[in-house]
C-alpha positions as CSV (number, residue, x, y, z in Angstrom):
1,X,-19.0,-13.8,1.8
2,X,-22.6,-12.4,2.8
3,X,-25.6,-13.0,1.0
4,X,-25.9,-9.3,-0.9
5,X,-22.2,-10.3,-2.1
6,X,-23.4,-13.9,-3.2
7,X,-26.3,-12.2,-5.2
8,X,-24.7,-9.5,-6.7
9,X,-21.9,-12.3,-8.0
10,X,-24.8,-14.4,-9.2
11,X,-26.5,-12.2,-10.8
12,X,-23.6,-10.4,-12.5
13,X,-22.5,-14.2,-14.2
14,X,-26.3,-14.5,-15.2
15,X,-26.3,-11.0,-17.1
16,X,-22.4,-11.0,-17.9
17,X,-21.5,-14.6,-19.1
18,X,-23.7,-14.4,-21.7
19,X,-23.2,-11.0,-22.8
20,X,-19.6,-12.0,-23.5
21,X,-20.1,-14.9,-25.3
22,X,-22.7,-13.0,-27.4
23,X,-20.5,-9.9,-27.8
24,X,-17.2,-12.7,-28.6
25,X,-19.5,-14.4,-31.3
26,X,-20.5,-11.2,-32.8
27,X,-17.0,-9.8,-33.0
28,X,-15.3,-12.9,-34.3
29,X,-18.2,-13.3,-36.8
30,X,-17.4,-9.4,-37.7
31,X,-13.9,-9.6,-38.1
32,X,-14.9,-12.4,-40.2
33,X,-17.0,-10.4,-42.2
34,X,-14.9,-7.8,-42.4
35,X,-12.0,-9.9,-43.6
36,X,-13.8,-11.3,-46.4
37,X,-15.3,-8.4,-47.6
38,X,-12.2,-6.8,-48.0
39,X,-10.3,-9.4,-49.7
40,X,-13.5,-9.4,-51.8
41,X,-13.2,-6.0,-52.8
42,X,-9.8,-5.9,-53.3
43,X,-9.9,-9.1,-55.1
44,X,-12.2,-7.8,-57.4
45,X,-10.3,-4.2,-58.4
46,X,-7.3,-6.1,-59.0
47,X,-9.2,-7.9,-62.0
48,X,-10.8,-5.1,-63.5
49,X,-7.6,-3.3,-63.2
50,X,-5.5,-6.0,-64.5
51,X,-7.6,-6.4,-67.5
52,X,-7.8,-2.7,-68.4
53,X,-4.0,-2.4,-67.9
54,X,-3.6,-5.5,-70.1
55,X,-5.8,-3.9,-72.5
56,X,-3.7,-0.7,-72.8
57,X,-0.9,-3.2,-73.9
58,X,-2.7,-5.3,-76.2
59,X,-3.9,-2.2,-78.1
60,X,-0.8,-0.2,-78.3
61,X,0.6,-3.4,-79.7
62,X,-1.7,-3.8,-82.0
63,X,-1.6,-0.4,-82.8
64,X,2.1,-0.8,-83.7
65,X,1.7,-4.4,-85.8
66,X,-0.8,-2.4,-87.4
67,X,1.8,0.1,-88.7
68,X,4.6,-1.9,-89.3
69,X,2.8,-4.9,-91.2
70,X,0.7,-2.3,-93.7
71,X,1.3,-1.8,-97.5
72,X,2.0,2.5,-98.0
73,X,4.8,3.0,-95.0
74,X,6.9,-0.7,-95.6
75,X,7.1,0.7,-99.3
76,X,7.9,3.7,-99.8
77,X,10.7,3.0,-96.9
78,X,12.2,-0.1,-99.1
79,X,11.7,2.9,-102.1
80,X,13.3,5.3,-99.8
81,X,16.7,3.2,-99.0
82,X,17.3,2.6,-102.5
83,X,16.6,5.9,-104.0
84,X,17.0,8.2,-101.1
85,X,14.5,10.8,-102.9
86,X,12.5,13.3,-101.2
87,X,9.3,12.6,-102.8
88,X,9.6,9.2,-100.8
89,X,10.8,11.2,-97.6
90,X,7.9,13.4,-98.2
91,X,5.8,10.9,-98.3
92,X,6.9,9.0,-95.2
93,X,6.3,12.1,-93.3
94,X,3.4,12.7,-94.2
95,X,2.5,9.4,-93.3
96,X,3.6,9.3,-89.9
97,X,2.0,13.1,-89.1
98,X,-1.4,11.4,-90.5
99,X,-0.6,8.5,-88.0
100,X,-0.2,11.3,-85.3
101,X,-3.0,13.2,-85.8
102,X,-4.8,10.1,-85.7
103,X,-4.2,8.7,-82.5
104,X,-4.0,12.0,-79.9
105,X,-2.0,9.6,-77.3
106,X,1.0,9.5,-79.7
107,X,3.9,12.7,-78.6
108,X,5.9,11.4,-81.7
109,X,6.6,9.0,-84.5
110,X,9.6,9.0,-85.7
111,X,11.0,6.5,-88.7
112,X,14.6,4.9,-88.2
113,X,16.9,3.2,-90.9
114,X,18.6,-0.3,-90.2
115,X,21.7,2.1,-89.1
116,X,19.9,3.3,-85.8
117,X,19.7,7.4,-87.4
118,X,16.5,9.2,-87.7
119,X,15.7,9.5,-91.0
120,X,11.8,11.2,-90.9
121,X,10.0,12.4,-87.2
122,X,6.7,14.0,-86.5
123,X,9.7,16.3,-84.2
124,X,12.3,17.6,-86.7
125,X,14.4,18.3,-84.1
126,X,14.6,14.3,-83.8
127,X,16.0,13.8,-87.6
128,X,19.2,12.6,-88.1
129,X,20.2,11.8,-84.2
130,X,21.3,8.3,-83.5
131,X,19.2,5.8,-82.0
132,X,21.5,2.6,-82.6
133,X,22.8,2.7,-78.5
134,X,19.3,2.7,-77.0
135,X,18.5,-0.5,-75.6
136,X,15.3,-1.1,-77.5
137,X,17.0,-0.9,-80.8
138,X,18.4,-4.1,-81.0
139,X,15.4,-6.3,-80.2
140,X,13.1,-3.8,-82.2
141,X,14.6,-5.5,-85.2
142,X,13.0,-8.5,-84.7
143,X,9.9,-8.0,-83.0
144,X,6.8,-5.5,-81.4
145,X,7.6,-5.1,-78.2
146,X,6.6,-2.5,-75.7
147,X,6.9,-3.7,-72.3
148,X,10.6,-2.4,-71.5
149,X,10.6,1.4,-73.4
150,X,9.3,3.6,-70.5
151,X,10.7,6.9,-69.8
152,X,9.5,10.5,-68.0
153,X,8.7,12.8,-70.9
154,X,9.8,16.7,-70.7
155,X,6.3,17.2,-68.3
156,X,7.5,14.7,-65.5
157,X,4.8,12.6,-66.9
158,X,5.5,8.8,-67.9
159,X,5.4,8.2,-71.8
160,X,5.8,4.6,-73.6
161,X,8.2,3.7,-76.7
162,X,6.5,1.6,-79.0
163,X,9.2,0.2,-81.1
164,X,9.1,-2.3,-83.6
165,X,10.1,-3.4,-87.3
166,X,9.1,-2.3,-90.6
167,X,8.7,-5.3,-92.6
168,X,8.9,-5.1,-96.6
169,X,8.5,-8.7,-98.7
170,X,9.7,-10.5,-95.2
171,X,12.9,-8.6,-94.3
172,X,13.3,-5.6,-91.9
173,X,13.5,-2.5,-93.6
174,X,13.3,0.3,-90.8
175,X,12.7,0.8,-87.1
176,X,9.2,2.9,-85.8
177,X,9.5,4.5,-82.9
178,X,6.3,6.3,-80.6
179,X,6.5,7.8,-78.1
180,X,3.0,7.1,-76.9
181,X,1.8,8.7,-73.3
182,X,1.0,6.8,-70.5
183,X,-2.2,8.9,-68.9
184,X,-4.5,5.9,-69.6
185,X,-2.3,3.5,-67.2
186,X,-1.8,6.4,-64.9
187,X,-5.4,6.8,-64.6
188,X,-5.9,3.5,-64.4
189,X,-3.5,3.0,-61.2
190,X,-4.4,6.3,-59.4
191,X,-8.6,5.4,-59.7
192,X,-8.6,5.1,-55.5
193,X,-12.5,4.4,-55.9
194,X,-13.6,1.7,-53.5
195,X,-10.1,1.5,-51.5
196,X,-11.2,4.6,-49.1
197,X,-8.6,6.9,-47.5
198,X,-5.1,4.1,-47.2
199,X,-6.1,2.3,-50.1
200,X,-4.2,2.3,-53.9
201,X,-2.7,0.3,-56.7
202,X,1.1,-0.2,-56.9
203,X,2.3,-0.7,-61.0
204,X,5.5,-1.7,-61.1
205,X,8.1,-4.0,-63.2
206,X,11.4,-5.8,-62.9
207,X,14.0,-3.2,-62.6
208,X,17.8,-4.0,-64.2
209,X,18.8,-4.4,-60.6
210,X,16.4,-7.0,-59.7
211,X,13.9,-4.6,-57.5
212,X,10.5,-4.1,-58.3
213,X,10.1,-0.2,-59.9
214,X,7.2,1.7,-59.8
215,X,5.9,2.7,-63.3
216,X,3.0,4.8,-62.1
217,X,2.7,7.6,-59.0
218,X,2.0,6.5,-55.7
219,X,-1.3,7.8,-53.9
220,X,1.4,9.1,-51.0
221,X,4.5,9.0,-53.2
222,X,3.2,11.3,-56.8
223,X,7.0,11.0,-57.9
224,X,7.8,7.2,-57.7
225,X,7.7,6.7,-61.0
226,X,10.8,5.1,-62.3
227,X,12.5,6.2,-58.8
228,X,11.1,4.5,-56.6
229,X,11.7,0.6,-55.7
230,X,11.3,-2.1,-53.5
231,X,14.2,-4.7,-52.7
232,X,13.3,-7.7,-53.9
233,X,14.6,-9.5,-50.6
234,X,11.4,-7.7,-48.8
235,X,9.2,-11.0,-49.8
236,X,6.6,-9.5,-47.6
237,X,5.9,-6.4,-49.6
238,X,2.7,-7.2,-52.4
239,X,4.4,-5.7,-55.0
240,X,7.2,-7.8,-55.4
241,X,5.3,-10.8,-55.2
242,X,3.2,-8.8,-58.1
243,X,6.6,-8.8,-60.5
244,X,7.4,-12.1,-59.1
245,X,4.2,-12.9,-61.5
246,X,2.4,-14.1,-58.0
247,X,-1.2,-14.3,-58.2
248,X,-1.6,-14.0,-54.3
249,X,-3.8,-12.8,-51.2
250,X,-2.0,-11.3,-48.6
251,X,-3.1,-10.9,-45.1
252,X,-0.1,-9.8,-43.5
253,X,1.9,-8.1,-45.8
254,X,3.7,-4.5,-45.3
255,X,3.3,-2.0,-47.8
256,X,6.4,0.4,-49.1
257,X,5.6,3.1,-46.4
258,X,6.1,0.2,-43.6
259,X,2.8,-0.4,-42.9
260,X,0.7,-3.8,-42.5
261,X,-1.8,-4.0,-45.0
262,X,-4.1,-6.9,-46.7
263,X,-3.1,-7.1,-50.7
264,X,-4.2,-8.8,-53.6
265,X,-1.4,-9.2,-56.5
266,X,-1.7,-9.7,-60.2
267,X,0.7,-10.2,-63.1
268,X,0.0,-8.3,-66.4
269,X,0.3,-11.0,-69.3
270,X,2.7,-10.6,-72.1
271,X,5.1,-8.2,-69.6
272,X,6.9,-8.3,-67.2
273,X,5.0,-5.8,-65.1
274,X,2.7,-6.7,-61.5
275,X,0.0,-4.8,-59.8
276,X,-0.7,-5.0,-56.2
277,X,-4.0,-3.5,-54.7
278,X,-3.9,-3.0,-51.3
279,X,-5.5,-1.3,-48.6
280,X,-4.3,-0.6,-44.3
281,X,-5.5,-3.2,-42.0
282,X,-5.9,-0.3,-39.9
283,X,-8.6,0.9,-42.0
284,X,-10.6,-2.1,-42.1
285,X,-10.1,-3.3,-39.0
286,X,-11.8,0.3,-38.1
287,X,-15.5,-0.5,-37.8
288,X,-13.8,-3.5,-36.0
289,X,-12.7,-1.6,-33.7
290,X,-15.0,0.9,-33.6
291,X,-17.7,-2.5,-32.6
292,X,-15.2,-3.2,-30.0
293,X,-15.2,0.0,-28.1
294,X,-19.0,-0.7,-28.4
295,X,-18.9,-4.0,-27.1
296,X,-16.5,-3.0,-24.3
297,X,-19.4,0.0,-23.8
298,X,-21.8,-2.1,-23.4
299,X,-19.9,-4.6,-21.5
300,X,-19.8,-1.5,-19.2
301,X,-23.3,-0.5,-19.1
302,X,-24.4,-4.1,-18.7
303,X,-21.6,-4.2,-15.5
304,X,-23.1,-0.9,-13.9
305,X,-26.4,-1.7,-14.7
306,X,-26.0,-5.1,-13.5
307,X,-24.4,-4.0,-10.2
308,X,-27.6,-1.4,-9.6
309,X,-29.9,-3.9,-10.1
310,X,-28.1,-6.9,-7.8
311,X,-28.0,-4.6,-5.2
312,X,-31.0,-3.4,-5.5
313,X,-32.3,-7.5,-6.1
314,X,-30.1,-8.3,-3.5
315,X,-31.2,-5.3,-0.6
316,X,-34.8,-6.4,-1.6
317,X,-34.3,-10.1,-0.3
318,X,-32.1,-9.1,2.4
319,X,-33.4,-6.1,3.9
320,X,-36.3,-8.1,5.4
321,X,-34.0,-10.9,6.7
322,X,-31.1,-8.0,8.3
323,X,-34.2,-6.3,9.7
324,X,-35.2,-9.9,11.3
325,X,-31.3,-10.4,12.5
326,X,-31.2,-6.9,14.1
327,X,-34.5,-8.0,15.9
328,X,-33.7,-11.4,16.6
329,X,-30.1,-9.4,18.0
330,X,-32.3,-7.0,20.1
331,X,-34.2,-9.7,21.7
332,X,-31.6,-11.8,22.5
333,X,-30.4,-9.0,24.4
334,X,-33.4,-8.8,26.3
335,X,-35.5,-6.0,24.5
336,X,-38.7,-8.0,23.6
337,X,-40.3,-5.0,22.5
338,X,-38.7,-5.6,18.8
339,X,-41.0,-5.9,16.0
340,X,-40.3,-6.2,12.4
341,X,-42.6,-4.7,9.2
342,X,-44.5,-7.6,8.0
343,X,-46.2,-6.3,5.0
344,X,-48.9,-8.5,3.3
345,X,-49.1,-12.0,5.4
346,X,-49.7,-14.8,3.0
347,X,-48.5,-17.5,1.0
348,X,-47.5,-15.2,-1.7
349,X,-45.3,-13.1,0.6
350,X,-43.0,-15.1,2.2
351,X,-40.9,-12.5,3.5
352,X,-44.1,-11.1,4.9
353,X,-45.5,-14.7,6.7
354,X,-42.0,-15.0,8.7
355,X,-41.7,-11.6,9.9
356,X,-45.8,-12.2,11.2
357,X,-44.5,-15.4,12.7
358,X,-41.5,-13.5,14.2
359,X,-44.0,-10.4,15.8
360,X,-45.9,-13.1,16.7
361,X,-43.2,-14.9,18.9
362,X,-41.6,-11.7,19.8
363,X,-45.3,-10.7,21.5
364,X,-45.7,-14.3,23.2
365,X,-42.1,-13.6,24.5
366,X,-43.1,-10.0,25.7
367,X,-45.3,-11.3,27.6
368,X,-43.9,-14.5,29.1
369,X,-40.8,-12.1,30.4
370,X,-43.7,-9.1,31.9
371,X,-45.2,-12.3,33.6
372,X,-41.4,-13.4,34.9
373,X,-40.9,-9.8,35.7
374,X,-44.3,-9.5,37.8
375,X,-43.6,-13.1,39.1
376,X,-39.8,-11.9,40.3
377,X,-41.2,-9.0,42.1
378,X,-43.9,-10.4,44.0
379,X,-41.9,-13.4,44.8
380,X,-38.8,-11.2,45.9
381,X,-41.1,-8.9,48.0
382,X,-42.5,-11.7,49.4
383,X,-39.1,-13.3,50.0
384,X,-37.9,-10.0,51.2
385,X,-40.2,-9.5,54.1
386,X,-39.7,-12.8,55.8
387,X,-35.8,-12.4,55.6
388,X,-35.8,-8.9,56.9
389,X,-38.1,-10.8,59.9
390,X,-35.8,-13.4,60.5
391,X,-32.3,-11.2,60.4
392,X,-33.9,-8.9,63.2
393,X,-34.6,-12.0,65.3
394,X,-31.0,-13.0,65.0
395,X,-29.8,-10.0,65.2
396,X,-32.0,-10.0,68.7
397,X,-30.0,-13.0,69.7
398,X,-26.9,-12.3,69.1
399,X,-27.3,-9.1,71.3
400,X,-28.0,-11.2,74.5
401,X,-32.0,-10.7,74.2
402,X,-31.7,-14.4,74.8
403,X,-30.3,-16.9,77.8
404,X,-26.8,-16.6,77.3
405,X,-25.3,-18.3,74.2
406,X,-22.4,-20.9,74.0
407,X,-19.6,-19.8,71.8
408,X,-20.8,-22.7,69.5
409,X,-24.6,-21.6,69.5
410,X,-23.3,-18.1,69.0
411,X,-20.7,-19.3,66.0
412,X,-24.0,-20.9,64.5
413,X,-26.1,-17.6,65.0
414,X,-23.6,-15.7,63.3
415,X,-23.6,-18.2,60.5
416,X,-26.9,-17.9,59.8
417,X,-26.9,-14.0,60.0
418,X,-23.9,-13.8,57.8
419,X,-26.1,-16.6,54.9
420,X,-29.3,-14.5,55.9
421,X,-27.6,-11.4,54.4
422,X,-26.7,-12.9,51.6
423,X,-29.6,-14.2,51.0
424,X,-31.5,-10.1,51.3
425,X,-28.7,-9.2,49.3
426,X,-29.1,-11.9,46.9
427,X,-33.4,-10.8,46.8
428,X,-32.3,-6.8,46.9
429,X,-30.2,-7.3,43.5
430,X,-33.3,-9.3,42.1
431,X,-35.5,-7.4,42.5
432,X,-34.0,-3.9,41.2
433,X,-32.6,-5.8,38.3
434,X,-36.5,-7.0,37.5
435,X,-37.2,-3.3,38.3
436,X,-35.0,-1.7,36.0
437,X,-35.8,-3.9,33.3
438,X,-39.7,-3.8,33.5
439,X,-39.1,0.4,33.7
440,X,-40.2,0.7,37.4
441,X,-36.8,1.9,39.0
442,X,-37.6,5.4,39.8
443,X,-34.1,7.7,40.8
444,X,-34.4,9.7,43.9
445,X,-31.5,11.9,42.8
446,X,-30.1,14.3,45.5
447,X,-26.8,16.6,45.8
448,X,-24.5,13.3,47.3
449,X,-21.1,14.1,48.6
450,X,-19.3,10.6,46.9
451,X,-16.4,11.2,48.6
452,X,-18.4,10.2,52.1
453,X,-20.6,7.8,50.6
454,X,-17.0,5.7,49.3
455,X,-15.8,6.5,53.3
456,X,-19.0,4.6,54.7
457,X,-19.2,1.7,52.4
458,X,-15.6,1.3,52.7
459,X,-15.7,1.4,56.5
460,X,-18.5,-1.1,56.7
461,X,-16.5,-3.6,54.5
462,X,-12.8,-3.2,56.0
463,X,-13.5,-6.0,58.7
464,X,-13.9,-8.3,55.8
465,X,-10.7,-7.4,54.5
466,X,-8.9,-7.1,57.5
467,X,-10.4,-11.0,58.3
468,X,-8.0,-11.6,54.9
469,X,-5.4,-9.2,55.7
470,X,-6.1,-7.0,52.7
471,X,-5.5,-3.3,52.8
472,X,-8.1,-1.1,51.3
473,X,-6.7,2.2,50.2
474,X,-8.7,5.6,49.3
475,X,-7.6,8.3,47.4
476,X,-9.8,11.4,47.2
477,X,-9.9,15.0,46.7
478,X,-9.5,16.8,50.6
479,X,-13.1,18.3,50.2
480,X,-16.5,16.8,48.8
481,X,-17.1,15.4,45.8
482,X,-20.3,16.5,44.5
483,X,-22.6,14.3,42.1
484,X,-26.2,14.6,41.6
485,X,-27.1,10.6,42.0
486,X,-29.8,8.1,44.1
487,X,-28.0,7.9,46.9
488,X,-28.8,4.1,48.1
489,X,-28.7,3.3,44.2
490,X,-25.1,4.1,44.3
491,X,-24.0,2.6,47.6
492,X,-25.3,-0.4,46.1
493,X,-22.5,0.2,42.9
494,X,-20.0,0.7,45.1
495,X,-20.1,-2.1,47.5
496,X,-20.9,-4.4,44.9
497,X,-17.4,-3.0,43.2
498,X,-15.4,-2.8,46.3
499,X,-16.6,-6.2,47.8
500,X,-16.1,-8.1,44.3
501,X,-12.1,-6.6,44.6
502,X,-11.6,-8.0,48.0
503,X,-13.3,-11.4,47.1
504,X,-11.5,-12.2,44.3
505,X,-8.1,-10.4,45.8
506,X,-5.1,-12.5,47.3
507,X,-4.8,-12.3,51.3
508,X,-2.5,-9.6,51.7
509,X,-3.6,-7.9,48.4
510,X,-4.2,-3.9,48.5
511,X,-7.4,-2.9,47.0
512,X,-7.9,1.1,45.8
513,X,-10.6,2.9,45.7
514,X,-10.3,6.5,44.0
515,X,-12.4,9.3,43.1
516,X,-11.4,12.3,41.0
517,X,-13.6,15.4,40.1
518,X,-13.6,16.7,36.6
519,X,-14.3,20.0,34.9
520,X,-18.0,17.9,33.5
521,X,-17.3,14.5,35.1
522,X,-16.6,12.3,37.8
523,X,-14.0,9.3,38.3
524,X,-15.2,6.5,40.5
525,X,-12.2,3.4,40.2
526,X,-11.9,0.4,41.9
527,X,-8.6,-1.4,41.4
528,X,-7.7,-4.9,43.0
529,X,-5.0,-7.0,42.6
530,X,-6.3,-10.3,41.2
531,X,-6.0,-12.6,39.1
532,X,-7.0,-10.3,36.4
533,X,-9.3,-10.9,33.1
534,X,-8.5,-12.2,29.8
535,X,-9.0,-9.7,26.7
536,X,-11.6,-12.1,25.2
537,X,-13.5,-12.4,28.4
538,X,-14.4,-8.9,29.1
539,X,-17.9,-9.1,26.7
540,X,-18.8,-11.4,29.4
541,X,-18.8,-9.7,32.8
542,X,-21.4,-7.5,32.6
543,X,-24.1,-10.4,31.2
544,X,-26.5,-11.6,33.4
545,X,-25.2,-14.6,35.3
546,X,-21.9,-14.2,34.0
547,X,-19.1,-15.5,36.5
548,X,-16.0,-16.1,34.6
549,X,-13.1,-18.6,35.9
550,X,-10.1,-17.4,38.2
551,X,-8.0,-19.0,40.2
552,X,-8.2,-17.1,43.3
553,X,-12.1,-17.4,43.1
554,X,-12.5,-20.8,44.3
555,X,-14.4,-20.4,47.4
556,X,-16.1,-17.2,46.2
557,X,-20.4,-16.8,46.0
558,X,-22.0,-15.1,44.3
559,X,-25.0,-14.9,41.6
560,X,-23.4,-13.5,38.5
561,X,-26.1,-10.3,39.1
562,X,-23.2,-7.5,40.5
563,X,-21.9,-6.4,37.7
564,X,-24.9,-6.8,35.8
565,X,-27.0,-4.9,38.1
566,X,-23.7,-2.3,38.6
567,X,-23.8,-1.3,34.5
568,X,-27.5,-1.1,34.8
569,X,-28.0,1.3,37.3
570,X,-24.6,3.4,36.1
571,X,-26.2,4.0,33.1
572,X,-29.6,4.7,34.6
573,X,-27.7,7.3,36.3
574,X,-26.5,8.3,32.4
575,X,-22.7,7.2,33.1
576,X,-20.4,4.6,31.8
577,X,-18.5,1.7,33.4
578,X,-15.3,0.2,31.7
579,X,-12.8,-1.9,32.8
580,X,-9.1,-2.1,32.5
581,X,-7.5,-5.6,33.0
582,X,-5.1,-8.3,32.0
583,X,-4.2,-11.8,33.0
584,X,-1.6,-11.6,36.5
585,X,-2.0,-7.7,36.4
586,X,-5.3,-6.9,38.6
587,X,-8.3,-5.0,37.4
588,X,-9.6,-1.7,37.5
589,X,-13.5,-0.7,37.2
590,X,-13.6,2.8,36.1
591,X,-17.3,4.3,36.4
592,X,-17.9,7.7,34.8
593,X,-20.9,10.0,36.3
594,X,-21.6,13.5,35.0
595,X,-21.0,16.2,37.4
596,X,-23.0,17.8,39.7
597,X,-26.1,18.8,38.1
598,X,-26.8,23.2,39.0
């Protein structure tokens, strides 16, 4: 992992960590919140709506005691059963249309003998029918009660029986019935202030089947009432664990349209009704989630902005130190004339101090290697001139200039002209490689025919290879092959090619030399059949002093300064060398040199 990854990890964990935990506190703490106030609310409009609803009851039942328990209605009914005169029915109804007027809520009284007929109603239409088979009559006898009579009036609207006895000197001597509306409870339940857009209030009772019936219209259901019910085997649904007389909080409940909401339930004393408020976890969980898709913004931003600013963080501490590596890589390939931008050099700029120590290395280097380079070209002029001296005094000798030579002396003269060569060779190679690389090689570029030059060189070496019994083979184009290259500079590429195939060649081994003209190029190769070079090892041969291991190499010399020296002056001559080898398949130098220049 590289140091601008390492930063940009870093820094991300510094900014992101706590971010998270921050954002994960906050949200938790929300939801919290949000929880609480919710259950709060509801909590709250389930007891004022319980107590109104409660107070609806209580006063109609008062209302009713009230009426049965007075002086004027109990006797002129017990006057009424025993005379049967219409004064006394007269009166009754006047009674009960005073009791009407009175109380707006009331649709209808209507007075009832022991028998079950109607014997005086504020609706004549209702005298003389038969009451005795509605289920209210029977308990009505004995007692106020108002908790079972609900029924859905002409209007579709939901209207209350109150029923009870009228009591003269103890004893039951009639049955008042009022039909009494409902709007007060209606308007009670469908109030959706404070539960926003899901929220409402479910009324219901104990239905004859053992469900839980709605006595009031649903905010998304306006004709529930008295049709709509809820098995009572759904225990998760608030409103049968209202009729179930549960005083509960519900977090996880599901509503009658399926859907999960939080509830709070209430029973309503002295019935056997229940109310549920409730409102969609959907709904309250919105600013929830509408904080989370905040969060997970800002988790975003905080990412890109974070990433901008590593990298930038990061480039800023590492630009200085790549521009040192690419330096440092530079000069270790032998261009001291690298320098970095140092900026401000002081203690305060550390960045700035190391790239002045690094100039001022890379100058002190500069100069050490101008000194080698002046040192290596005095000393191999200096070297040159007494070699070149001493092969023409051999050379002398072994032409007879001298008293005749035994075979031995001449065997010895030859050895020392064949290690005097080597050694001018040796000084030649040293001294254009310290020439090229202090900028003092100078072309002499001429119209060369390479197709002759290759003839010569290979002419002048084929003794050495016929000494091994090698075969050197050229394959060339029937006319010239025109380049536009320092003629001796060359020579010096392709002997240096050609004699390194027949050195590290087998005896017997055929060594090619071909040249092909191109339409903008020209083709030099050399192919041998040695021992061939390993894929990893090919970086290696064109270093300086570079001689890699092979097996038919043994008793080879040689510096390590050919093929260094060969890619220098190729691409002097702005051409490219390659090679093409493998281990037991020979090798194959392949120089490229544009085409004759018009």
């Amino acid at each position: 992992m590289s140091i601008v990854q390492k930063i940009i990890l870093w820094f991300l964990g510094l900014i992101l960590v706590p971010t998270l935990l921050v954002g994960g506190m906050l949200f938790l703490s929300f939801n919290h919140y949000m929880i609480n106030e919710a259950l709060n609310n509801l909590s709250h409009q389930a007891d004022v709506k319980q107590q109104r609803i409660e107070d609806v009851v209580t006063q109609n039942t008062t209302q009713l005691a009230a009426f049965t328990n007075g002086v004027l209605l109990p006797t002129t009914l017990d006057s009424y059963n025993h005379t049967h005169s219409t004064e006394d029915l007269a009166l009754l109804g006047s009674t009960i249309d005073a009791v009407k007027s009175k109380t707006p809520e009331y649709q209808n009284v209507s007075i009832l003998n022991l028998d079950g007929k109607v014997i005086v109603s504020t609706q004549p239409s209702a005298v003389g029918q038969d009451y005795s088979a509605k289920d209210y009559f029977a308990r009505a006898k004995v007692r106020n009660d108002t908790t079972d009579y609900l029924f859905v009036n002409g209007k579709g609207e939901l209207d209350i029986n109150l029923v009870g006895p009228i009591m003269y000197q103890n004893n039951p001597v009639g049955i008042i019935v009022i039909d009494a509306s409902t709007s007060d409870l209606a308007s009670i339940v469908t109030d959706y202030s404070g539960l926003g857009d899901t929220g409402e209030t479910e009324l219901a009772k104990r239905g004859s089947d053992g469900n839980a019936l709605y006595l009031a219209p649903l905010r998304f259901d306006t004709a529930a009432t008295l049709q709509r019910s809820v098995g009572y085997s759904k225990a998760n649904s608030p409103v049968v664990r209202a009729v179930d007389g549960q005083t509960a909080t519900l977090q996880h409940a599901v509503n009658y349209q399926d859907k999960p909401v939080i509830a709070i339930t209430r029973p309503i004393r002295g019935t056997n009704w229940g109310i549920a408020v409730e409102i969609e976890r959907a709904e309250i969980y919105q600013p929830l989630y509408n904080l989370r898709d905040t969060l997970v913004l800002l988790v975003f931003v905080v990412l890109v902005f974070g990433v901008f600013t590593a990298l930038f963080a990061a480039r800023l501490i590492t630009d200085p130190i790549i521009a040192l590596s690419i330096a440092a890589r530079s000069i270790s390939t032998g261009d001291l004339s690298q320098r970095v931008h140092q900026g401000r050099a002081d203690d305060n700029n550390e960045f700035g101090l190391l790239a002045h120590t690094f100039n001022t290395m890379a100058s002190h280097l500069e100069k050490l290697d101008k000194m080698k380079t002046e040192f290596i070209l005095l000393t191999s002029h200096q070297l040159r001139t007494p070699a070149t001296a001493v092969k023409g005094f051999l050379s002398l000798l072994l032409e007879g200039y001298a008293k005749p030579l035994t075979a031995k002396q001449r065997e010895l003269l030859q050895a020392a002209y064949e290690e005097n060569e080597q050694q001018l060779r040796l000084v030649n190679q040293i001294l254009s490689i310290a020439q090229a690389e202090s900028d003092q090689i100078i072309l002499a570029k001429a119209d060369t025919d390479l197709s002759g030059l290759i003839q010569e060189i290979v002419e002048q070496l084929r003794p050495i290879a016929i000494e091994h019994r090698q075969i050197i083979t050229i394959h060339k184009p029937k006319g010239p092959v025109w380049a536009t290259i320092d003629r001796e500079k060359m020579r010096m590429v392709i002997e240096n090619l050609v004699s390194n195939a027949l050195k590290y060649s087998p005896d017997k081994a055929e060594i090619t030399v071909s040249i092909e003209q191109g339409s903008d190029s020209v083709l030099l190769k050399v192919r041998d059949q040695g021992f061939g070079i390993a894929e990893g090892d090919k970086d290696q041969l064109f270093k300086k002093f570079s001689r890699l291991p092979n097996p038919n190499s043994v008793t080879a010399q040689g510096s390590g300064l050919g093929l260094y020296l060969v890619k220098i002056l190729v691409e002097l001559h702005a051409g490219t060398v390659d090679v093409e080898s493998a281990p037991g398949k020979g090798t194959t130098f392949i120089i490229k040199l544009p085409n004759r220049q018009e």
